[in-house]
C-alpha beads as a LAMMPS data file, in Angstrom:
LAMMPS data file: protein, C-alpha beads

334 atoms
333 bonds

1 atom types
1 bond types

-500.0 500.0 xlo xhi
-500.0 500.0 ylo yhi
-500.0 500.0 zlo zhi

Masses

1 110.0

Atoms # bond

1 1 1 -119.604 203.938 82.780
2 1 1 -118.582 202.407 86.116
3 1 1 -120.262 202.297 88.909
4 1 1 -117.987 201.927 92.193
5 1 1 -118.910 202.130 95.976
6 1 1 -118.214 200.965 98.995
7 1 1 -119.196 197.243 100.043
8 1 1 -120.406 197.015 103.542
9 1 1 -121.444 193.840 105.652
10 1 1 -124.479 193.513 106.832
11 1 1 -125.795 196.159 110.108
12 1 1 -125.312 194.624 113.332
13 1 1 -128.792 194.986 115.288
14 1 1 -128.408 197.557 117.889
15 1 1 -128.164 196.710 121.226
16 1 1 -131.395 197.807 123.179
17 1 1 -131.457 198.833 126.536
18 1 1 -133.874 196.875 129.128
19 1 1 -134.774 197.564 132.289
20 1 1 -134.181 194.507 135.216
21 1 1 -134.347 193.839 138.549
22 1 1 -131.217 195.212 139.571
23 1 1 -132.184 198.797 137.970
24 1 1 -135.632 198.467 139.277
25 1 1 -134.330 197.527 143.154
26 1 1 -131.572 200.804 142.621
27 1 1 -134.587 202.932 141.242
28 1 1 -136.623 201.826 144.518
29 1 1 -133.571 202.360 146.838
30 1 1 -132.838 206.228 145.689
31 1 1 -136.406 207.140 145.688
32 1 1 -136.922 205.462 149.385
33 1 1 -134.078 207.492 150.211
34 1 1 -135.335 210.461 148.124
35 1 1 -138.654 209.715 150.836
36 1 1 -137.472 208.809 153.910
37 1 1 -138.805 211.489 156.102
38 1 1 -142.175 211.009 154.522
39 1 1 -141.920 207.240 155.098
40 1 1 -141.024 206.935 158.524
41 1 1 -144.350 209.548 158.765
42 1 1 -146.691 207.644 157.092
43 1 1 -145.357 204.049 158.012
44 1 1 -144.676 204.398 161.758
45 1 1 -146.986 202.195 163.147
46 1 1 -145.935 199.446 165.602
47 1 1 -147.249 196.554 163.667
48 1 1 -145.066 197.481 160.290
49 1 1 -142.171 198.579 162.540
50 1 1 -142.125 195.180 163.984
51 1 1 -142.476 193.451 160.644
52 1 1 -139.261 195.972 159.048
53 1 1 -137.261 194.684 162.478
54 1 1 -137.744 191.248 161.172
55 1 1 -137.174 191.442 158.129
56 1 1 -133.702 193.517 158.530
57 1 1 -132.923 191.025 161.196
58 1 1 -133.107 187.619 159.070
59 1 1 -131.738 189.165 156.022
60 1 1 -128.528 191.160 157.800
61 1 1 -128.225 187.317 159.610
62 1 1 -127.754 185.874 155.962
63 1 1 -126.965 187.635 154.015
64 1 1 -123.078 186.654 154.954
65 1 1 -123.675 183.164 154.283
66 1 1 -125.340 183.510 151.032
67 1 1 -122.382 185.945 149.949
68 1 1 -120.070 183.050 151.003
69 1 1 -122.118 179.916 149.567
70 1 1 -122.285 181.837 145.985
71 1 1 -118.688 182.512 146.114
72 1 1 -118.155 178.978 146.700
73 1 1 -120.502 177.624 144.322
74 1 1 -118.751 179.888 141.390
75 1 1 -115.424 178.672 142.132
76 1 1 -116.641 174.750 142.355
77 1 1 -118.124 175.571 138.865
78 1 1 -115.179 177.260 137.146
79 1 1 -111.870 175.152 138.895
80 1 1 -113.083 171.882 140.272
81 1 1 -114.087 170.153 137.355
82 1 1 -117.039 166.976 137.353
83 1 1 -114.590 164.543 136.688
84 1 1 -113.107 165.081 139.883
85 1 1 -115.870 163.100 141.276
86 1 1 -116.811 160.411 138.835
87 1 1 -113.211 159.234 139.312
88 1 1 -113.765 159.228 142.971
89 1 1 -117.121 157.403 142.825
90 1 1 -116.809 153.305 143.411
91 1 1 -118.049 150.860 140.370
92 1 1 -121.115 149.499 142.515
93 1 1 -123.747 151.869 142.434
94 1 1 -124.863 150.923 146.133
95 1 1 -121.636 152.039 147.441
96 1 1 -121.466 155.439 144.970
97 1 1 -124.139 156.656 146.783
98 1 1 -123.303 157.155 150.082
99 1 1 -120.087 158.497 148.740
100 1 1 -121.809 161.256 147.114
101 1 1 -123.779 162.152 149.977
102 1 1 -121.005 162.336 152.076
103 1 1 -119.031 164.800 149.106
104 1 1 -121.530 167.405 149.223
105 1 1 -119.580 168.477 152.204
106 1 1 -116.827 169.039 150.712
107 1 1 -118.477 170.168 147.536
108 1 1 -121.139 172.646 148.343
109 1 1 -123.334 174.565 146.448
110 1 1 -127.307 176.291 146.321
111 1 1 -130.138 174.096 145.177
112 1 1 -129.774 175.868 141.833
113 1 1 -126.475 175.018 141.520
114 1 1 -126.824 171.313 142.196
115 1 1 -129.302 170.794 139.681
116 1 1 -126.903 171.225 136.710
117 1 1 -123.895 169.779 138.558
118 1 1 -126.101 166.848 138.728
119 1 1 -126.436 166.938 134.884
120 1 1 -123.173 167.189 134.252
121 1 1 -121.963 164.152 136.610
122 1 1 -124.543 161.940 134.611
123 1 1 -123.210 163.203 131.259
124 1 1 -119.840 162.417 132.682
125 1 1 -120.547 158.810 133.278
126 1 1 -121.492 158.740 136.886
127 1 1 -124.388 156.611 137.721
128 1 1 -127.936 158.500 138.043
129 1 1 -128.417 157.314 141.481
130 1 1 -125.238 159.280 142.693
131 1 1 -125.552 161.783 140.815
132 1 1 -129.168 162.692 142.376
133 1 1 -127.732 161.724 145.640
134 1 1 -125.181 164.438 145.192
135 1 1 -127.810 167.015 143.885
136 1 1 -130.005 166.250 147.035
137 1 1 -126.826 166.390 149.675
138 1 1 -124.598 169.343 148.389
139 1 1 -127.289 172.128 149.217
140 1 1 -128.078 170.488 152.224
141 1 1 -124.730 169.154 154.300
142 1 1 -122.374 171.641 153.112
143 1 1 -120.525 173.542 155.648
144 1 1 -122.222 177.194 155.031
145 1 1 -125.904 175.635 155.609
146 1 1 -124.595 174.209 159.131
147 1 1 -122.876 177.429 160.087
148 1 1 -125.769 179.346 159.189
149 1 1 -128.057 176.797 161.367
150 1 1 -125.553 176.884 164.099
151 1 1 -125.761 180.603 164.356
152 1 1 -129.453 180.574 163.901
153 1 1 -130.459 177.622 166.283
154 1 1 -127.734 178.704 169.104
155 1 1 -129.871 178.175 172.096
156 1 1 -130.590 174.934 170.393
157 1 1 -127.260 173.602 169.404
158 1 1 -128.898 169.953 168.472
159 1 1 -130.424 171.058 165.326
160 1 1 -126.961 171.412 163.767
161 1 1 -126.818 167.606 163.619
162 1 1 -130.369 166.561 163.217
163 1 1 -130.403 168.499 160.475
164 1 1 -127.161 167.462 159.237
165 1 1 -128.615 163.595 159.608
166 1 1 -131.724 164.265 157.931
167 1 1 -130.778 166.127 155.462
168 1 1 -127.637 163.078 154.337
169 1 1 -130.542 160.535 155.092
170 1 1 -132.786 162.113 152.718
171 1 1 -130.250 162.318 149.721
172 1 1 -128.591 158.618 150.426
173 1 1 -132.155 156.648 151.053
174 1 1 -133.516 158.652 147.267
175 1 1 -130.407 157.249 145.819
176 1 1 -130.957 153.733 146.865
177 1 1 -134.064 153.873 146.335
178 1 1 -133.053 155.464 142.182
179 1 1 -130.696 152.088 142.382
180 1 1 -133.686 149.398 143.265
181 1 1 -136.704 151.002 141.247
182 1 1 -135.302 153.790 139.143
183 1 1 -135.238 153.490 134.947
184 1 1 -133.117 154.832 132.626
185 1 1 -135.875 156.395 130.297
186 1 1 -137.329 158.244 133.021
187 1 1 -134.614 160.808 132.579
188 1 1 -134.919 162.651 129.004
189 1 1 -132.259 162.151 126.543
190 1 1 -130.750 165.316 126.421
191 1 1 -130.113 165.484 130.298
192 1 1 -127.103 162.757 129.101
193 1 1 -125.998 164.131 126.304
194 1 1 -122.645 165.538 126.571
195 1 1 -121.789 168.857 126.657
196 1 1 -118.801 171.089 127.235
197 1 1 -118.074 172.423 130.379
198 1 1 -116.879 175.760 130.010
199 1 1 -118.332 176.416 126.253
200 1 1 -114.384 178.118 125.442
201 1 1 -114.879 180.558 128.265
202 1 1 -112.117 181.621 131.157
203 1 1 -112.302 179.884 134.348
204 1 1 -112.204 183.091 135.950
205 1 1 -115.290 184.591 133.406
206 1 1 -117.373 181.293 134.518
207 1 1 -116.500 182.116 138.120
208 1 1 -118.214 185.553 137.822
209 1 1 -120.950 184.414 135.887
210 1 1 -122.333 181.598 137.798
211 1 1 -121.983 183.950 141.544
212 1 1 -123.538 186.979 139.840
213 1 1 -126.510 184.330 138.438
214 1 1 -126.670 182.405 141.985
215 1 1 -126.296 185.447 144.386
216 1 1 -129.177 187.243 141.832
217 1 1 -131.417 184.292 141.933
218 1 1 -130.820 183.104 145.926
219 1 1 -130.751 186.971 146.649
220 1 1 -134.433 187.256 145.331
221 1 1 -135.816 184.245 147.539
222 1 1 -133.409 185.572 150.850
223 1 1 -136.085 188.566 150.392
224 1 1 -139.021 186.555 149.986
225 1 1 -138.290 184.868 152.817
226 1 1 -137.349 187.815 154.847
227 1 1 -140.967 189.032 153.945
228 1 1 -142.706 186.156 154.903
229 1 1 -140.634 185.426 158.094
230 1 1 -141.814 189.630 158.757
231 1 1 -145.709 188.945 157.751
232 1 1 -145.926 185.790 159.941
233 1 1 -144.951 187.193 162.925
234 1 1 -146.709 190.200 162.377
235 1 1 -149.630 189.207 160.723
236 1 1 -149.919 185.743 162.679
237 1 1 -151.509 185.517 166.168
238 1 1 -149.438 183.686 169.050
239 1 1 -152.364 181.988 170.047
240 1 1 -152.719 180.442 166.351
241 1 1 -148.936 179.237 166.892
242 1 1 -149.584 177.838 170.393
243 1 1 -152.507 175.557 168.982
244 1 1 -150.756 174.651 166.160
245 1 1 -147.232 173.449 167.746
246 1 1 -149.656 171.503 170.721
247 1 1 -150.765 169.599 167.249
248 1 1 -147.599 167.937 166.202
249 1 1 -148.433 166.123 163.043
250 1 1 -150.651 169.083 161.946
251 1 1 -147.758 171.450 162.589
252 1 1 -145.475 169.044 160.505
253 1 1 -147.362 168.726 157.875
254 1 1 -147.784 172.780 157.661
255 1 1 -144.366 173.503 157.529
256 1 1 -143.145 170.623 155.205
257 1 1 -145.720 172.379 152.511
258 1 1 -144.416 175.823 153.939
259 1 1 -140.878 174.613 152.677
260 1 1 -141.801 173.550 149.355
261 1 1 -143.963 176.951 148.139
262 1 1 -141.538 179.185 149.427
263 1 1 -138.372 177.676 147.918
264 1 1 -135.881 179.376 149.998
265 1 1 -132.309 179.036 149.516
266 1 1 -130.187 177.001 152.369
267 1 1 -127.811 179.124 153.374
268 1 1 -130.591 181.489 154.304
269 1 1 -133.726 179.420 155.519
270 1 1 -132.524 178.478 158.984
271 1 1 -133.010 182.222 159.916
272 1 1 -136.790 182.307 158.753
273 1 1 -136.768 178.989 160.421
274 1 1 -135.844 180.293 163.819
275 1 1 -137.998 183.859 163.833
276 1 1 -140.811 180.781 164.129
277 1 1 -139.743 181.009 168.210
278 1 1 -143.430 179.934 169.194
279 1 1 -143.142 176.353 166.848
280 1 1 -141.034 173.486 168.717
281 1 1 -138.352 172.865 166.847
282 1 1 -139.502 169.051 164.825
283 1 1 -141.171 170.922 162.853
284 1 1 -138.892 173.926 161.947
285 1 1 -136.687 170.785 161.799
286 1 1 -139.123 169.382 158.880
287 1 1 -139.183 172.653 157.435
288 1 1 -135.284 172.857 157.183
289 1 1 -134.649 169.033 155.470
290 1 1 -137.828 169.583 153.076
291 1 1 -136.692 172.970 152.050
292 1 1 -133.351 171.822 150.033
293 1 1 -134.988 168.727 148.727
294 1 1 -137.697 169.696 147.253
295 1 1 -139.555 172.915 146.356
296 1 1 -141.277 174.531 143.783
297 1 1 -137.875 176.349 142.153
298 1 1 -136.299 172.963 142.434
299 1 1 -139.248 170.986 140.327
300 1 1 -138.992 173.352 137.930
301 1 1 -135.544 172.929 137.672
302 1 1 -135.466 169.455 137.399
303 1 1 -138.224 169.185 134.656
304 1 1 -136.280 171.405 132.703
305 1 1 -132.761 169.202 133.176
306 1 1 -134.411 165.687 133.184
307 1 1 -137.537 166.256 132.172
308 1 1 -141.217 165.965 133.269
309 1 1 -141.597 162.753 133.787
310 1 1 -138.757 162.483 135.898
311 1 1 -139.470 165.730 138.388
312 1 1 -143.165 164.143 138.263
313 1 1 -141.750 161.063 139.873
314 1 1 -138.765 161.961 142.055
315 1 1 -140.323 165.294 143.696
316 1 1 -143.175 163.266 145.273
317 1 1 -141.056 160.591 146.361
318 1 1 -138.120 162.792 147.589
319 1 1 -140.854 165.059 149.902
320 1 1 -142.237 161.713 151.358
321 1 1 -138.638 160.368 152.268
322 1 1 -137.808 164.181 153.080
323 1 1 -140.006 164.579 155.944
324 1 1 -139.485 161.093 157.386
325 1 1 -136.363 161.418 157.067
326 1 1 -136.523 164.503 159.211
327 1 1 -138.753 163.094 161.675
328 1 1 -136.035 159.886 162.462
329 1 1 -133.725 162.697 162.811
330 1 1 -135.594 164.954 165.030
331 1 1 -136.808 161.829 167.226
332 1 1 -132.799 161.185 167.966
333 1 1 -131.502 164.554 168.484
334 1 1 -134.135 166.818 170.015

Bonds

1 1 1 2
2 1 2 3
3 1 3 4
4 1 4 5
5 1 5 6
6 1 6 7
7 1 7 8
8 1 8 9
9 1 9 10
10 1 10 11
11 1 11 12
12 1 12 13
13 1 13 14
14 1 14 15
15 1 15 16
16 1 16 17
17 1 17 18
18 1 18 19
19 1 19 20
20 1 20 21
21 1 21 22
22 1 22 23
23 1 23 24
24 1 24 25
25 1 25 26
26 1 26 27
27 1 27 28
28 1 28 29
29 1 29 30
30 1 30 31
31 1 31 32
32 1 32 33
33 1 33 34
34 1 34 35
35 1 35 36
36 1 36 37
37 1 37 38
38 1 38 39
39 1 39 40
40 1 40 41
41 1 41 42
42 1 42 43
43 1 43 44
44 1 44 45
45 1 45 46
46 1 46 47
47 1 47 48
48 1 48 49
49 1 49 50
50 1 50 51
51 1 51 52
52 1 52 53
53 1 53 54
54 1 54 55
55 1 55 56
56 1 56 57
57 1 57 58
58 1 58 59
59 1 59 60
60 1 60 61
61 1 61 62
62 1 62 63
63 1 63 64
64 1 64 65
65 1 65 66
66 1 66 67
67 1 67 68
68 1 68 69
69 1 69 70
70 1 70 71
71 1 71 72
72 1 72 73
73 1 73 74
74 1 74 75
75 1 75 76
76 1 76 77
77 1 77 78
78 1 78 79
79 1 79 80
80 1 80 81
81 1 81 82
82 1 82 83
83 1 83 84
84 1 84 85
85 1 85 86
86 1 86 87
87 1 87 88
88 1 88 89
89 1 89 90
90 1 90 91
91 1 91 92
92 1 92 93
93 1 93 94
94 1 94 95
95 1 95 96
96 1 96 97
97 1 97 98
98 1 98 99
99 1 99 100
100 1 100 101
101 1 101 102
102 1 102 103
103 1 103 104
104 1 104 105
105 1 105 106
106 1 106 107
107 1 107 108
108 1 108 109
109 1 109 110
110 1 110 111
111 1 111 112
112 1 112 113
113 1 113 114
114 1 114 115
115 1 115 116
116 1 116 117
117 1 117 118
118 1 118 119
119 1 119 120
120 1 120 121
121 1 121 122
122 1 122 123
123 1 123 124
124 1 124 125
125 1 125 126
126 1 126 127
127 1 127 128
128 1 128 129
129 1 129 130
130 1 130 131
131 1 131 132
132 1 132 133
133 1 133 134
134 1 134 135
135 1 135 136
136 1 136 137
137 1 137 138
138 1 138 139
139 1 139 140
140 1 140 141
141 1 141 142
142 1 142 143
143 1 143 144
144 1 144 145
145 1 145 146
146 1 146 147
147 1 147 148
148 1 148 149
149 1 149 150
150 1 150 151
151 1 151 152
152 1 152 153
153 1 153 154
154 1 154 155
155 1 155 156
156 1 156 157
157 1 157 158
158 1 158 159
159 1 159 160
160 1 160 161
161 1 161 162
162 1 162 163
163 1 163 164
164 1 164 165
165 1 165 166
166 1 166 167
167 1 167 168
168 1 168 169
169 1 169 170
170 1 170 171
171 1 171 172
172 1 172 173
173 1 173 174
174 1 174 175
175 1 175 176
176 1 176 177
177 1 177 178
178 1 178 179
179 1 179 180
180 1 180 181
181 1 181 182
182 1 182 183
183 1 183 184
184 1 184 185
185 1 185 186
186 1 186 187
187 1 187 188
188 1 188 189
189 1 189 190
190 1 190 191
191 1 191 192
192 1 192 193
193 1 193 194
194 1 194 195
195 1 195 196
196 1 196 197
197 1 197 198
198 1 198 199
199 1 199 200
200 1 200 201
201 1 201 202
202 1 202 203
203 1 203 204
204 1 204 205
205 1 205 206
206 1 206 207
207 1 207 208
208 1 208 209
209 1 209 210
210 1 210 211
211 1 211 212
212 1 212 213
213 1 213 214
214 1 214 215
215 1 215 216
216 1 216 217
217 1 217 218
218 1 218 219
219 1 219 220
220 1 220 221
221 1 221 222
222 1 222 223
223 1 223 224
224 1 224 225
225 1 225 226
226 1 226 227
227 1 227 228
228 1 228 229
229 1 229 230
230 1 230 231
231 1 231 232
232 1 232 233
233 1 233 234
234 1 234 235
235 1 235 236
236 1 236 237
237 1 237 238
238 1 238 239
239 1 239 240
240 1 240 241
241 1 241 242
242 1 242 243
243 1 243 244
244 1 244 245
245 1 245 246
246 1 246 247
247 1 247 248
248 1 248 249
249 1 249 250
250 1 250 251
251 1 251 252
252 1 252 253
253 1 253 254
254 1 254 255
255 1 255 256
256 1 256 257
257 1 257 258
258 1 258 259
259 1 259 260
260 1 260 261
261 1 261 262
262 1 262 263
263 1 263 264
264 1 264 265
265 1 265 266
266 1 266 267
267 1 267 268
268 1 268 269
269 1 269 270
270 1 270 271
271 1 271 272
272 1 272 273
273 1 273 274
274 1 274 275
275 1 275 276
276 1 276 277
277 1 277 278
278 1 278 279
279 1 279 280
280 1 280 281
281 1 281 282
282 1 282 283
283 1 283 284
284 1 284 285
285 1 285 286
286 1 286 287
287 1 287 288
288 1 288 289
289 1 289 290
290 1 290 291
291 1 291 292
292 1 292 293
293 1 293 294
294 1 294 295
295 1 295 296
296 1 296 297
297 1 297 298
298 1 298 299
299 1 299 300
300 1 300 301
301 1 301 302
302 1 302 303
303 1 303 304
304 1 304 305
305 1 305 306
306 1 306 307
307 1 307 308
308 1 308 309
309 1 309 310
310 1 310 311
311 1 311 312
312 1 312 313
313 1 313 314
314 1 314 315
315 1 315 316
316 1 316 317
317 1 317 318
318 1 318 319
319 1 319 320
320 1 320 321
321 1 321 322
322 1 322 323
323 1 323 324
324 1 324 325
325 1 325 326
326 1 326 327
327 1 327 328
328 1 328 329
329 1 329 330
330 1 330 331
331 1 331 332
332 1 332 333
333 1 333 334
């Protein structure tokens, strides 16, 4: 007697559905609308009408430029290709850094972004020092960040280049500094081990990827700071504000630490930065050359690329040279 049947592979798990932020944000959008006459009933009260003014205000301001700095930070991922730099970089690592500074310019990207560029550069034979020059400049300098500041800041058209200034100081004086006192086991092993670039994917399939994953993940802090920038002048007496700007190093010191816990993206923080009207502008000024440096996102980030030891070592230093950075800056444009 024979036995025959059919051979079959093994089941393929089934695919199970899980619910994310973007279903939970287009759940809370149909039932608001779903609501809205009972809304406007319950919350129409000065205070939170003020606050939802605000907050449409900053993020309807930038949300263009975060649109725009995503798209450009997916295509610099999927067609311009780290090589491009490292052959552009000079030998000495002195004169690499300033270099990279100066091509975050023309190579901009979010703080999330620069992080693994960073990685790559250093995998790709670039010299650490640029390499975290780069990572500091590219949020910082590029051309979105200073068009969003220049719409932001128009009554004050100086803060375009102090923050400009700042913002290249900061990047070029932590990459000297990597040069002089920096050490190669500091930075873990596997943030120079090399890896592919593309892992066999289309250009055009990494170009949707990484501006779905930056405008998700910069999208989620616009809000935050949309909230806060609402709450603050809401929640936050004028008075309060008054005392606090007629104490400069206090107020400096406030909004460097403001920067870092909120971890806002660039292309969006100049517009929480200027619904602050009733701060002078050093220390919005602090608050915008801190911000891309260093924050908590951006620690994070690091520890997980380099390691621990290096964010626990270049995060304190970089927030130190951050804010005097900014204050050289602000002292010789505003």
């Amino acid at each position: 007697m024979t036995i025959t049947g059919e051979i079959r592979g093994p089941r393929r798990p089934r695919a199970r559905w899980r619910v994310t932020s973007l279903e939970v944000l287009c759940g809370l959008l149909v039932l608001a609308l779903l609501l809205q006459d009972w809304l406007v009933g319950v919350l129409d009260v000065p205070a939170l009408r003020t606050g939802a003014t605000v907050f449409v205000a900053v993020c309807v301001q930038a949300m263009p430029f975060l649109v725009l700095g995503v798209l450009i930070s997916g295509a610099i991922a999927a067609f311009v290709p780290a090589s491009l730099l490292r052959r552009a970089m000079p030998r000495n690592p002195a004169l690499a850094v300033p270099v990279a500074g100066i091509a975050g310019v023309a190579l901009p990207g979010c703080e999330c972004a620069s992080v693994p560029v960073a990685r790559r550069l250093m995998q790709q034979g670039v010299a650490p020092a640029a390499a975290l020059a780069f990572l500091l400049a590219a949020p910082a300098v590029n051309p979105v960040v200073l068009v969003s500041t220049a719409v932001a800041f128009k009554d004050a058209p100086w803060m375009v280049p102090a923050r400009f200034v700042g913002s290249l100081l900061t990047a070029v004086v932590m990459g000297w500094l990597w040069t002089r006192f920096g050490k190669a086991e500091w930075i873990a092993e596997r943030a120079l081990r090399r890896i592919p670039d593309r892992d066999g994917r289309s250009r055009w399939a990494v170009f949707a990827e990484t501006a779905r994953h930056d405008l998700v993940e910069a999208g989620g802090f616009l809000v935050l700071g949309g909230v806060f920038a609402a709450v603050f002048n809401v929640l936050v007496p004028t008075a309060w504000l008054e005392t606090l700007g007629a104490q400069l190093a206090l107020a400096v010191l406030v909004m460097a630490l403001l920067a870092v816990v909120l971890a806002l993206c660039s292309e969006a923080d100049a517009f929480v930065a200027m619904s602050m009207s009733a701060l002078p502008l050093l220390p919005r000024l602090v608050f915008l050359v801190v911000g891309p440096a260093v924050d908590v996102k951006l620690v994070a980030l690091q520890a997980g690329a380099f390691g621990r030891g290096f964010a626990a070592r270049f995060a304190p230093a970089t927030f130190v040279v951050a804010v005097a950075c900014a204050l050289v800056s602000g002292w010789v444009f505003l």
